[in-house]
N, C-alpha and C positions, 0 to 999 in steps of 0.2 A: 564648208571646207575646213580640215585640220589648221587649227593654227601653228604649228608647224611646218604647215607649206608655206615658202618662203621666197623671194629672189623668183617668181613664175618667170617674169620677164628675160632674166639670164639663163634660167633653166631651156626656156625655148631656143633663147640664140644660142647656147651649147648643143642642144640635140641636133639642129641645124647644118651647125659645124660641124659635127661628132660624124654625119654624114657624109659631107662635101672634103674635109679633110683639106679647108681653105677657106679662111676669114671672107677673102674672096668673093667665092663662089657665095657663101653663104649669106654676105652680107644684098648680094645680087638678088639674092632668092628671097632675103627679107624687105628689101626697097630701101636698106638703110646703111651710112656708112659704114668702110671697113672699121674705120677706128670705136665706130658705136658697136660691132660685136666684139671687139678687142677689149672695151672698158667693162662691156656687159659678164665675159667671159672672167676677167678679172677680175671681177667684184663675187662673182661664182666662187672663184678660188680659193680669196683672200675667207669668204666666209667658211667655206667647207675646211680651209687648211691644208687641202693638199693639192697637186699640179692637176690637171686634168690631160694638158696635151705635151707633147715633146717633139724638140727634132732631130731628123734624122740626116743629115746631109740636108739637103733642099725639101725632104717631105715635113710635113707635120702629121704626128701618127698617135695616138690616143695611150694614153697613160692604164695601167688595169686599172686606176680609183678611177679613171674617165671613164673607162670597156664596161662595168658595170653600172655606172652611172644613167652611161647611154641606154644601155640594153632597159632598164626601168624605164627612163624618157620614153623612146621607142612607143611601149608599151602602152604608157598611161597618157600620151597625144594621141597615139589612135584610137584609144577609148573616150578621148574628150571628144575626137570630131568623130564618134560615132554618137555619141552623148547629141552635137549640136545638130547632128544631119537628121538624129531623126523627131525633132522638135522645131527643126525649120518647116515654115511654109511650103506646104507640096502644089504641086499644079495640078490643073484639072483631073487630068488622067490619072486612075490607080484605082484600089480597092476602095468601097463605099461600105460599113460595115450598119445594116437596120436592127432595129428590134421593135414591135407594134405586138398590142394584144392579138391576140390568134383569131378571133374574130374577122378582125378587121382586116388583118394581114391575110388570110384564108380568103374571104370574101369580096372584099374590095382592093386592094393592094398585087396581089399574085397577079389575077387574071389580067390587069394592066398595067403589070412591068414589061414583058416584051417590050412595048413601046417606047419606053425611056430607053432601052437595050439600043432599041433601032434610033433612038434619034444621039444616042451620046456612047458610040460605041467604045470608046477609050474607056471608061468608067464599069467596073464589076463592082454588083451590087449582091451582098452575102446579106442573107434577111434569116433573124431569128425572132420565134414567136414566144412572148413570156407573158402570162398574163400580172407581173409584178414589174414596177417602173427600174428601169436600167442606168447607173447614176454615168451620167455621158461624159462627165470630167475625170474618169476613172482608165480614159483611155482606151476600151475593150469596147465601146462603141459610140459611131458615130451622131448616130439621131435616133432619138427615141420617138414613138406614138403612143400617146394613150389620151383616154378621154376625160373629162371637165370632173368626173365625181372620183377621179384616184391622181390625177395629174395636180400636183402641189410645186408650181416653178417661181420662185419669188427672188431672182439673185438675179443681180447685176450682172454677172457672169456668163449667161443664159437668157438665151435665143427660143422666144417661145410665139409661132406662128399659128393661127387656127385653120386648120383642113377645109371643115366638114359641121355643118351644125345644119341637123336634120330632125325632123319629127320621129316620134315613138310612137308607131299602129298599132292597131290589131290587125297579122292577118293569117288565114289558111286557106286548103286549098278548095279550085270551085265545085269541086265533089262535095265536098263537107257541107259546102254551102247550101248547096242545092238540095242535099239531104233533109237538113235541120229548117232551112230557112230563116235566111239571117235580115229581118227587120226594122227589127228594134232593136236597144241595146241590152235590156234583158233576156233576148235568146241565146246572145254568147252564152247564158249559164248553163244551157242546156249541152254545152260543149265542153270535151278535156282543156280546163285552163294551164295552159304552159307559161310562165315568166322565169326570166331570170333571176338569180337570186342576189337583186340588188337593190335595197328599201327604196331607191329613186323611181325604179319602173317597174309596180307592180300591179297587178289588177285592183288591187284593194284603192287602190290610188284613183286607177281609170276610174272605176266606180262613183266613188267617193265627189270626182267631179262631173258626175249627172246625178248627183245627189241620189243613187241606190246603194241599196244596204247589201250587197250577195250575202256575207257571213249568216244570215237569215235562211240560207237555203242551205239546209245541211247535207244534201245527194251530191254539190259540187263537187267534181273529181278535179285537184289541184295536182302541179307536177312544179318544181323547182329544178331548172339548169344553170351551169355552171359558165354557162358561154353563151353569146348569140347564135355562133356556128351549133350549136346542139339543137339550141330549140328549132332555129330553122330546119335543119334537118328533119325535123320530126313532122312541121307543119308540109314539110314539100312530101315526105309521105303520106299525107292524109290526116295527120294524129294530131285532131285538135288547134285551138287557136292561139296564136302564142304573141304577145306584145314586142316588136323588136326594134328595130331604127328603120327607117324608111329606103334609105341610100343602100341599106344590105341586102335587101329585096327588089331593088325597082329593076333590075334586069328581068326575072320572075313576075313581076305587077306587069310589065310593057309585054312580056311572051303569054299572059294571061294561067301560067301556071303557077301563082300564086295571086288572091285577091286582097284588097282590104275588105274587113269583114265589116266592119262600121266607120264611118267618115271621120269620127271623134279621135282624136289625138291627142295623149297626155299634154297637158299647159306645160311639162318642162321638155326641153328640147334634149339630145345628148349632142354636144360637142367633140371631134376628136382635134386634136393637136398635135402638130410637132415640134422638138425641141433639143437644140443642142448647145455646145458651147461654144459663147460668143469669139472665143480665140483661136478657133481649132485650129491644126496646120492645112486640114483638111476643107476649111471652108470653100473655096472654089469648089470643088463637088459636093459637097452638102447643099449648097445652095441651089444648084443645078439641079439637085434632084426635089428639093423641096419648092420649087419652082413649079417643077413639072406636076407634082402632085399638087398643088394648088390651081392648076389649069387644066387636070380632069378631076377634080373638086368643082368645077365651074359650075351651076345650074343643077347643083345637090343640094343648095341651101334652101328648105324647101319653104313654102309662103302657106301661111295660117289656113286652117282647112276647115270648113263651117261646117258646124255639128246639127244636125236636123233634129225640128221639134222630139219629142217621145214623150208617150204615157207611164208613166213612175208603174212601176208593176205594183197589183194590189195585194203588200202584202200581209197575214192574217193578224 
């Protein structure tokens, strides 16, 4: 605030007045004596230097150093309680404002919002997909999604709950499979290898822990995508075997149009989270819907998958 604002106090029991056009009314309107807007008005006065009100017969009618005075008042109180209205506490009911990687948001998120639609119909949920974190104390949105290897939430200020912590497959489709025949864990090579292009979950990894070398085989056809939603895509068309989270596929594993191709499961898991700010005005429906989404998160966390013996491919 300017240190030049001054007298707020008198300022407000004048605007008051300046309305009511009766110490009165105004002092009614404020819960406080007449004589406390009398004093408040006149210490108003005494500092500006000039009259503010006058009378006229029985009226009290506004001075033009008052008429002007008011007309700013007016102005900058309704800008204050528009200021406070919209940083108070909201209630359940209103706009929910998302943002989650496109992934996730695409894949797991869309197809089971309805649900939250139909069980909290007061609440409109606007979802945007950004595969870069959204700062949530910035006001433009409510709750963020993203996962353990770009998610960096370390403030007191923030609200950081876990979804989702799922294994990394391989898998394609059982066309493929039936093709190639998928055995051992060296026949994937025999397959267009798809990963993501994120050094946490890449084949060289998977490998690496069944102790094979693929880099040794130089026929391997590799492909890097930029999304889980890509590679999947490519694998529900046939093309190849692609490493991706588990929870993004098991609608496709349970309908049988997508298989795992080997039992083995990278050692790191991906985690997604959600996370907002501890203060928001908006928390009653933040929390209702990050509620929601932790109860069809239920029975995604999936439980350590045993990797079957195999013979080290021989190679030359």
């Amino acid at each position: 605030m300017s240190n030049r604002v001054t007298h707020l106090k008198a300022a407000h029991y004048f605007s008051v007045a300046s309305q009511t056009l009766s110490y009165t009314k105004a002092a009614k309107q404020l819960n406080v004596s007449q004589a406390a807007v009398s004093q408040q008005i006149r210490l108003l006065e005494e500092y500006l230097g000039v009259p503010l009100f006058y009378r006229s017969g029985r009226d009290m009618r506004l001075t033009s150093q008052g008429q002007v005075l008011a007309e700013h008042l007016d102005q900058a109180f309704e800008h204050i309680g528009k200021g406070l209205e919209s940083v108070k506490l909201e209630p359940l009911e209103g706009t929910l404002l998302v943002s989650g990687l496109q992934s996730f948001v695409s894949l797991w998120l869309m197809p089971k919002l309805w649900r939250f639609s139909d069980r909290q119909k007061d609440i409109t949920v606007k979802l945007f997909s950004s595969d870069e974190s959204r700062d949530i104390h910035a006001g433009k949105i409510d709750v963020g999604i993203d996962d353990n290897q770009h998610l960096t939430v370390d403030r007191a200020d923030t609200v950081k709950r876990t979804l989702i912590s799922s294994d990394i497959i391989p898998v394609c489709s059982p066309s493929l499979a039936a093709r190639i025949g998928l055995f051992q864990p060296t026949d994937l090579l025999k397959c267009w290898m798809i990963q993501v292009d994120d050094s946490s979950y890449q084949w060289k990894t998977w490998f690496e822990e069944l102790a094979i070398c693929p880099i040794r085989n130089k026929s391997i056809l590799w492909a890097e995508v930029n999304s889980w939603y890509m590679g999947i895509s490519a694998v529900k068309a046939g093309h190849g075997v692609f490493l991706c989270p588990k929870f993004m596929v098991q609608k496709e594993l349970d309908e049988g149009t997508l298989i795992q191709a080997y039992p083995k499961a990278l050692n790191t898991k991906i985690e997604f989270h959600a996370y907002y700010a501890k203060n928001s005005p908006r928390k009653a429906r933040i929390e209702a819907f990050v509620d929601w989404m932790k109860e069809e998160s239920n029975g995604q966390s999936d439980a350590p998958i045993k990797t079957e013996n195999h013979q080290p491919l021989p190679w030359p």
